[in-house]
N, C-alpha and C positions, 0 to 999 in steps of 0.2 A: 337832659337836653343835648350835652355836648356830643353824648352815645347814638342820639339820633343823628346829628349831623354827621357823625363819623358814618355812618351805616349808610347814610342815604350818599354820601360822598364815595362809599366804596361800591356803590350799586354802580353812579353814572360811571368810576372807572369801568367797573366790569362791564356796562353795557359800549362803553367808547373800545374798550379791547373787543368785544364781541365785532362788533360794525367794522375796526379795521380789519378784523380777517375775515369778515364776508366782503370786504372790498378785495382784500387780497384774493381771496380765491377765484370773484369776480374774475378777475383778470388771466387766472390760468387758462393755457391753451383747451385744456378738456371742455371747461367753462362755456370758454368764446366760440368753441364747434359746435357745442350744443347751443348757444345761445342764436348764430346764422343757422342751423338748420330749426329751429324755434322761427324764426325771420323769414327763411326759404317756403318752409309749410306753407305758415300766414298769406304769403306774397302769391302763393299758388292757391290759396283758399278762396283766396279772395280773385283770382283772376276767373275760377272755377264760377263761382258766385256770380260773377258780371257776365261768362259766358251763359252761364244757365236766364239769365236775365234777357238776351238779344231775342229781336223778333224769332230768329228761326228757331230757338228752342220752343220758343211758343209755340210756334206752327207745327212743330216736331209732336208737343204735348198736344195740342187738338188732334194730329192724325193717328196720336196714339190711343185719342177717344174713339173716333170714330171708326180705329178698325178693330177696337172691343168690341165698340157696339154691332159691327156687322158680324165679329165672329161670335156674339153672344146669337143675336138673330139666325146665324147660319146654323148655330148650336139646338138652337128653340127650333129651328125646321127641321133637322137630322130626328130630336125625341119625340117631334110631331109624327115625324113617317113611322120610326121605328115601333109609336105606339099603334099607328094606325097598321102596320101588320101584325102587331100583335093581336088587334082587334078582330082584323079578317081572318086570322088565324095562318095564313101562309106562311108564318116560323113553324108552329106545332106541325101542320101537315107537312112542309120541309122537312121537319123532324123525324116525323112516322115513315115520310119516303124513305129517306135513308136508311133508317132502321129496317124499312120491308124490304128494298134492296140488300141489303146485307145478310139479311135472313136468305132472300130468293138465292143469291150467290151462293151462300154456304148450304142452302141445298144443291145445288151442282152434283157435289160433294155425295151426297144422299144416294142418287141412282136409281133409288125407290119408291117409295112411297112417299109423298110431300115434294117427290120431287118441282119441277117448274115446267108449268104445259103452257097450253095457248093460250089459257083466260089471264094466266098470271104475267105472261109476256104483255099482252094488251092493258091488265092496271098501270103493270108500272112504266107503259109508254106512255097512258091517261095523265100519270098521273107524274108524268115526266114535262110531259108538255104543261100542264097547269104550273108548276114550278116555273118553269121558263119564262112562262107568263106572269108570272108576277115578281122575279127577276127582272123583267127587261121594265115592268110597272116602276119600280125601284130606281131601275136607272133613270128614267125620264124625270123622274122627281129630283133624283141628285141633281142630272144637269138643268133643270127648272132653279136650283137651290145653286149652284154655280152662277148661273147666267145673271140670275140676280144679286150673288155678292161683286157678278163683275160691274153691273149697272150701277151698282152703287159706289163704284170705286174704290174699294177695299185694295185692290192688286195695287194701283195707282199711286193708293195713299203710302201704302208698304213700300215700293218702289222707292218713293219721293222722301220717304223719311232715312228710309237705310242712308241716300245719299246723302244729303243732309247731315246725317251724325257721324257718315264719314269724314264728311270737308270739316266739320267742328275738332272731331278729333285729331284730323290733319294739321288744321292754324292751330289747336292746342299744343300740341307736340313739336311744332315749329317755335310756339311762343315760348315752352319750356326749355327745348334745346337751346 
């Protein structure tokens, strides 16, 4: 019995020496810099956290919805068009233009036989203008797909927000300095 109370008597010293030199060290310089910049984080964690909390980050995060949602929309009407010419085929026959163009050009080249006469001039003005024509189709739809991300205020919202997370980052960086 007396072996145990020696033993348990020389645990609490050792844990009483253990505790004063974690106080001691406590108190070293290295310590105390890391323990204020431990302090300094927090202090900015936390101010971060009550910024992200004010009405205007809200408003920030709704216009951050709303100009997904439009540029999800403006996305879903770009693969609308792009599949509806694929549908009409005005990519392939773009395609084949070029290719017949570039065929007709490099017979230039020829001088002979296969060279480029009048009928072949007249396709590929046919079929120059058909291109142009659903080129300029193309555009009308883009600006139809503009005029409606502007109606919906998309530009507006992005406007409003960038400023907004400027003046935030400004009284941040004011609050930190």
């Amino acid at each position: 019995m007396e072996e145990r109370k020696t033993s348990k008597l020389h645990d609490i010293k050792e844990t009483a020496s253990d505790a004063v030199e974690i106080i001691r060290q406590i108190g070293t310089p290295g310590v105390q810099d890391s323990l204020n910049n431990v302090k300094d984080t927090a202090t900015m964690v936390n101010e971060i956290i009550q910024g992200l909390q004010s009405p205007e980050i809200g408003k920030n995060i709704e216009n951050f919805r709303l100009i997904s949602e439009n540029l999800n929309e403006a996305s879903t009407k770009m693969q609308n068009t792009m599949q509806q010419l694929r549908e009409t085929g005005v990519i392939d026959e773009a395609t084949e233009l070029i290719k017949s163009a570039k065929g007709k050009i490099n017979s230039f080249d020829d001088g002979g036989e296969g060279g480029i006469n009048g009928q072949d001039l007249h396709d590929v003005s046919t079929a120059t203008k058909e291109m142009l024509v659903s080129i300029k189709d193309l555009m009308i739809e883009l600006k139809v797909t503009v005029a409606s991300s502007k109606k919906s205020g998309t530009i507006r919202n992005v406007e409003e927000t960038i400023k907004e997370v400027s003046d935030i980052y400004k009284t941040t960086v004011a609050q930190a300095g």
